[in-house]
N, C-alpha and C positions, 0 to 999 in steps of 0.2 A: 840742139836737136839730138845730138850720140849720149846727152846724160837722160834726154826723154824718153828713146828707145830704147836705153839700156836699164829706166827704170818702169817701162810698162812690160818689156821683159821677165823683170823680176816679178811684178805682179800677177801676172799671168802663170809663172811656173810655182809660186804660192800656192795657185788656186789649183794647177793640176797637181801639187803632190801635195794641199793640202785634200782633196777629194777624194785619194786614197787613205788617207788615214785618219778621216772622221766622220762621222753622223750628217748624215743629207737632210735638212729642213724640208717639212711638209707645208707649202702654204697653198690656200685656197685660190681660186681664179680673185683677181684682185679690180677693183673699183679705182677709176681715174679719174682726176677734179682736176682738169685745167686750170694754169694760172692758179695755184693756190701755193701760197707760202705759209709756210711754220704751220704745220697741221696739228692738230691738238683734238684725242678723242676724251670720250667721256661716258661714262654708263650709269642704269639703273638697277634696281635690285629685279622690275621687271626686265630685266634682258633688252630692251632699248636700248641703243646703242649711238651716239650722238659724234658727229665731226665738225670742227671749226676750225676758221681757215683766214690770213687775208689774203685779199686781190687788188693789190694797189694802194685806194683809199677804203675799202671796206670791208666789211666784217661779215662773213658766211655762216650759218651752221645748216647742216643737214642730219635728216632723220632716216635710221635703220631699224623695221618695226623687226630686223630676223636675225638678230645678233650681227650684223655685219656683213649679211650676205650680200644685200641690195641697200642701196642705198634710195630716199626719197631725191626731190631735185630741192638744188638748197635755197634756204631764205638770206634776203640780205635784213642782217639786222641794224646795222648804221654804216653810214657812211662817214668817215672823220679825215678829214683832210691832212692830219698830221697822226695820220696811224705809225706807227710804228713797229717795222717788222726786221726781222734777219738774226741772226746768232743770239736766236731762242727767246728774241724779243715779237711778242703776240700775242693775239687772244687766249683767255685762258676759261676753262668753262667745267662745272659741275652739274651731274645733277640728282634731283629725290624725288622719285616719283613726276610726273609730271613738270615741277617744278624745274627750271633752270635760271642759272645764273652764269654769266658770262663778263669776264673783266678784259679791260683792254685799254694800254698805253697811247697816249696821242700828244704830249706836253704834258696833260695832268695824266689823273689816272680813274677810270670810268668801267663803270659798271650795267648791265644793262639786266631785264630778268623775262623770263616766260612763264606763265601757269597755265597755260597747254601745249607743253611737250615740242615748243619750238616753230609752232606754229605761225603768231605773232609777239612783240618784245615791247618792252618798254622803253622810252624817253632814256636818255642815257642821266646817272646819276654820278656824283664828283666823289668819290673815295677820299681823297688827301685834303686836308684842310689849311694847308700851304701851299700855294697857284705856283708852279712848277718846279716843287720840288722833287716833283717826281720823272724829269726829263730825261734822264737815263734809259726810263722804257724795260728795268726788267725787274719781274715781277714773278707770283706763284699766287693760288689760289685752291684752299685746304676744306672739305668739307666732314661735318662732327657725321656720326650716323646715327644723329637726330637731327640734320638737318640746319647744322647754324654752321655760317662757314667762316674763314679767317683767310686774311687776307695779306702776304707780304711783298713788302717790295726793297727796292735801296733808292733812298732817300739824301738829298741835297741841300734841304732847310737848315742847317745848322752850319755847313761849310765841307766838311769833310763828308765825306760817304759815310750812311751810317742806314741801319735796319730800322723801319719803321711796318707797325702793321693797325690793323682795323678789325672789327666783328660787325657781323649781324645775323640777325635771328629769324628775319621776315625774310626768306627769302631774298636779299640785296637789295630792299627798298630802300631800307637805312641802316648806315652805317654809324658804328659806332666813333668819337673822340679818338684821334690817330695818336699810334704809343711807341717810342723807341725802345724797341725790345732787344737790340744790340750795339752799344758804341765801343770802338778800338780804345784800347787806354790811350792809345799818343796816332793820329793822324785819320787816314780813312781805312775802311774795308777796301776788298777790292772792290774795284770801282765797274768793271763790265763783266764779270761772271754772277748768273743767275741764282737769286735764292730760290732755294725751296723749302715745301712745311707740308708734311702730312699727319693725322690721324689714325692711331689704331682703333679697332674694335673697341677696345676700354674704355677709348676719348682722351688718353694722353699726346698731346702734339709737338713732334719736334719738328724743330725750325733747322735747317743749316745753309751755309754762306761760307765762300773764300774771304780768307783773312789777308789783311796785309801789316804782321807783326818783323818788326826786327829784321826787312827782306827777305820775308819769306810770305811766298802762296799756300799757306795748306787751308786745309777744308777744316770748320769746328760744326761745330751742334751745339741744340741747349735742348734740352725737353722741361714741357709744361705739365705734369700730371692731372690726371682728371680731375675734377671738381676744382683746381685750383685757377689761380689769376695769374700769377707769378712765374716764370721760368726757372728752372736751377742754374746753376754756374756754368755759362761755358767751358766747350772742353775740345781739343786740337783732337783730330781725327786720325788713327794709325800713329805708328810710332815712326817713319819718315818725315823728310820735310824737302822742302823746295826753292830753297834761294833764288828767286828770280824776280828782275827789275820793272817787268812789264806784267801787263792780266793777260793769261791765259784765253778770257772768252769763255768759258768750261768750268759750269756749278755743280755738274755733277747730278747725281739722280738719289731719290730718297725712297725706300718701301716700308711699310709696314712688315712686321714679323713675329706674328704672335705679341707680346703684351711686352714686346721691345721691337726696334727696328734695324734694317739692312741700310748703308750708306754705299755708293759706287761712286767712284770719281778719278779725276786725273792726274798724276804728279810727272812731270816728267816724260809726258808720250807714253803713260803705258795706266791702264784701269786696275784699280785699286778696291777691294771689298771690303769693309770694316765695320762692325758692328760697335756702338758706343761702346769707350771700355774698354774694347776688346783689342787684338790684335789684329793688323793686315793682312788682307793676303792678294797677292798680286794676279791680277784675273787674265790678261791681255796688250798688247800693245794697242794704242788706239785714245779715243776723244769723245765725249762726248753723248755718255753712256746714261741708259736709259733702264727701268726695270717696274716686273709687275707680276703679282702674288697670285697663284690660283688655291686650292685645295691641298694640291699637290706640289707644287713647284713654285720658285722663282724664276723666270727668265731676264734676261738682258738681254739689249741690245747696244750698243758701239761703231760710231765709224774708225775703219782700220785705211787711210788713202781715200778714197772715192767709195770705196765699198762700204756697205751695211756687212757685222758678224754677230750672231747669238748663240750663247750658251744657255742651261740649267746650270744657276746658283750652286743649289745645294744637294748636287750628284757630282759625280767626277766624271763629267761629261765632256770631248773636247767642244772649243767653239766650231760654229759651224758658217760658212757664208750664206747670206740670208738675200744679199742684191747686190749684185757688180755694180749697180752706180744708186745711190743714195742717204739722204745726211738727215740727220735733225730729228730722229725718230720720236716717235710718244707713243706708249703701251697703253693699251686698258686690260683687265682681264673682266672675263664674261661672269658674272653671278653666279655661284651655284653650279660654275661648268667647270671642267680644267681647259676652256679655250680662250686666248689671248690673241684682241686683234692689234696691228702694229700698223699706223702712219706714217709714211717720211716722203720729204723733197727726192723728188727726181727731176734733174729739171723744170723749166718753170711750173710742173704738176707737183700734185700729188697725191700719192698710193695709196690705199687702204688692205689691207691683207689680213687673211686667217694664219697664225703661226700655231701647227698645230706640232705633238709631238714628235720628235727625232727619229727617223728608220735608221737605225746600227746599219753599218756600212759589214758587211760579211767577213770576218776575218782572213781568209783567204785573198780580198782583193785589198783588207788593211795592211797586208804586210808585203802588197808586192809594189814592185815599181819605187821603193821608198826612199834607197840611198844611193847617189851619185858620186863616184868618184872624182877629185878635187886634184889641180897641181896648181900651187902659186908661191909667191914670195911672202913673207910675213913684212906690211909696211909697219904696225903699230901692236903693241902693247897692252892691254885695260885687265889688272889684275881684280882692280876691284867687280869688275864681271865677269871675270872667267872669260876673259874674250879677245881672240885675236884678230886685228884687220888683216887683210890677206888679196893680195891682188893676184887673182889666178886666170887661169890659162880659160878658153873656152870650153866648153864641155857642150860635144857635137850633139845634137838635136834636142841641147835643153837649152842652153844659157851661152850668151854674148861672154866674151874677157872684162871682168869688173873688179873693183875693190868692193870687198863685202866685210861684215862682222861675223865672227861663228862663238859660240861657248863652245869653249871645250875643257875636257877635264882640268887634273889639279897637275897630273905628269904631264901632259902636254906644255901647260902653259911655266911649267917651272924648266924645262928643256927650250921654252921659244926663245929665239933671239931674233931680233932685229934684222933683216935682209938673208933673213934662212930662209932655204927651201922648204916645202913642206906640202906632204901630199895627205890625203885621206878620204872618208866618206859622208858625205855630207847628205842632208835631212831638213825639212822643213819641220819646227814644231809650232805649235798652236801660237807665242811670241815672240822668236827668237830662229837663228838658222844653226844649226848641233853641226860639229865636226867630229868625227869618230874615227878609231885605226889612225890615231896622227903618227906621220912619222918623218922627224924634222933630221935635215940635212942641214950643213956645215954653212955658216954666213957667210955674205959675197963680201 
């Protein structure tokens, strides 16, 4: 109970001093769907704006004729008794014009379609052409913008985890002959982290998936260029990696970007942005990150604890908190608009929201309130982050006596020793807790 208190303490004084020193999210009066799990939106180039959901045994989706404002009351489109929901195992849905397609895990892997806007659906249709190989349950669902989608999932017909995917042209009436589009040279992919695959503009598609090479988790990609059949060479994502024995749960998020794309994901408790190729760059502490393109911007979304946080990509914007309690989010962005609506679990609901642009926090109230004076013992060490543990003293009307991590410079940490005193001023930043003015006393 005193590590529960001492750590919703700490969450809490996050949120008050990270509120002084960042950008306040604007969001709309929000829309709630009881009992709905793993929300999943989805749009048209008319401004339609579509959500799908499970409830148990069944599959929802509902129609918004005003980008998101209102939502219509939703239709069930099947009932399956071995649906499959929870850690970003769910319905998945596109749509074009009119047209929608909707896939969805239950033992095999099933597709269902509309051609009036959600109205009524078709008889469910069998994607995998191997009867449960696709039991796992996690899957993605990619649409061209001419309207032919692609379909991937992780796959168990062969023994080991491995990527397989599908086409079709008719709207999901038929699919095409199922294709392993990635196998490990020696054993499985990971086995419960979610693939994804999207579609730019051009029509070139990249696929990506957690890897499990040589123990380690890191995230790869492959891209398809347009007009072709074929994938190029995979290729390991950032130049980190992640030695670890178990799956994460956490595939990470895919966007288009111009006539190349943005990758977001996790290594290690902390979100990662990497463009193929390119180099990392470390975005946040947190899981489970999510992202979507307007005109203007990129957004993301990540849970950091319990909470929902969103940034802009490609501004030097800090993150900001988006909802003190909420996980699993999924971005759409509006057509033609710079506005991005955002779904996540609250509880056994959930949310619908407008994330509209950041109002700048006044700099006068950014820079007040922001550093707390610090006294504690240094218990640990962590050169390779610049970081010391440090069990300090209370600090009256913000914080309980805890052991905490702080970065602090390169003089502080080449002066620390072991069971030294050590006082200074501490700061919350957007990943991490900053220690400043250190000033270390003699070891006990």
């Amino acid at each position: 109970m005193k590590r529960f208190i001492a750590l919703r303490t700490f969450l809490c004084l996050t949120l008050a001093i990270a509120s002084c020193v960042v950008c306040t999210p604007r969001t709309r009066a929000a829309t709630e769907f009881p009992a709905a799990a793993q929300p999943q939106l989805a749009t048209a180039t008319n401004g339609r704006v579509w959500l799908t959901y499970g409830s148990g045994k069944d599959i929802f989706v509902a129609r918004s004729r005003d980008a998101g404002a209102t939502f219509e009351a939703p239709v069930r489109v099947a009932t399956l008794p071995a649906l499959q929901l929870g850690m970003r195992r769910g319905p998945r849905l596109t749509a074009f014009g009119d047209h929608l397609v909707l896939t969805a895990m239950a033992g095999d892997f099933f597709a269902f379609h509309s051609n009036d806007g959600g109205t009524t659906w078709s008889a469910p249709v069998r994607i995998n052409d191997a009867p449960g190989a696709t039991r796992e349950g996690l899957h993605d669902l990619a649409l061209t913008p001419d309207g032919r989608l692609f379909a991937l999932w992780l796959d168990l017909r062969a023994g080991p985890m491995q990527l397989c995917a599908a086409e079709s042209i008719d709207h999901g009436a038929i699919w095409s002959p199922n294709e392993v589009v990635y196998r490990a040279p020696a054993g499985p992919i990971c086995t419960c982290c979610q693939p994804t695959a999207r579609f730019n503009t051009r029509g070139d598609l990249c696929i990506m998936w957690r890897n499990d090479l040589d123990g380690a988790r890191d995230m790869w990609s492959a891209v398809r260029p347009a007009g072709s059949t074929t994938f190029g060479p995979a290729a390991k994502l950032g130049q980190g990696t992640w030695p670890l024995k178990a799956c994460p749960m956490d595939g990470g998020s895919l966007v288009p970007s111009g006539d190349t794309f943005t990758t977001l994901w996790q290594r290690d408790g902390a979100i990662f942005v990497a463009r193929p190729g390119a180099p990392e760059r470390r975005l946040a502490l947190g899981k489970q990150p999510v992202a979507a393109s307007t005109p203007t911007r990129t957004v993301a979304v990540w849970q950091q604890g319990s909470e929902l946080w969103t940034t802009t990509l490609d501004r030097d914007a800090a993150p900001t908190l988006l909802a003190p309690a909420g996980r699993f989010a999924s971005l759409v962005a509006i057509p033609g608009t710079d506005h991005v609506l955002v779904a996540y679990e609250k509880g056994p609901a959930s949310i619908v929201t407008r994330l509209d642009q950041p109002t700048p926090t006044p700099p006068a109230a950014a820079a007040a309130s922001k550093r707390y004076a610090l006294r504690g013992v240094i218990v640990a060490i962590d050169a390779g982050k610049s970081a010391l543990r440090i069990k300090h003293e209370e600090i009256p009307g913000v914080m309980r006596a805890m052991t905490m991590q702080f970065r602090v410079d390169a003089t502080a940490l080449q002066a620390a020793q072991v069971g030294a005193t050590i006082t200074g001023l501490m700061s919350r930043q957007p990943d991490h807790w900053l220690l400043e003015d250190v000033k270390i006393g003699a070891a006990n």
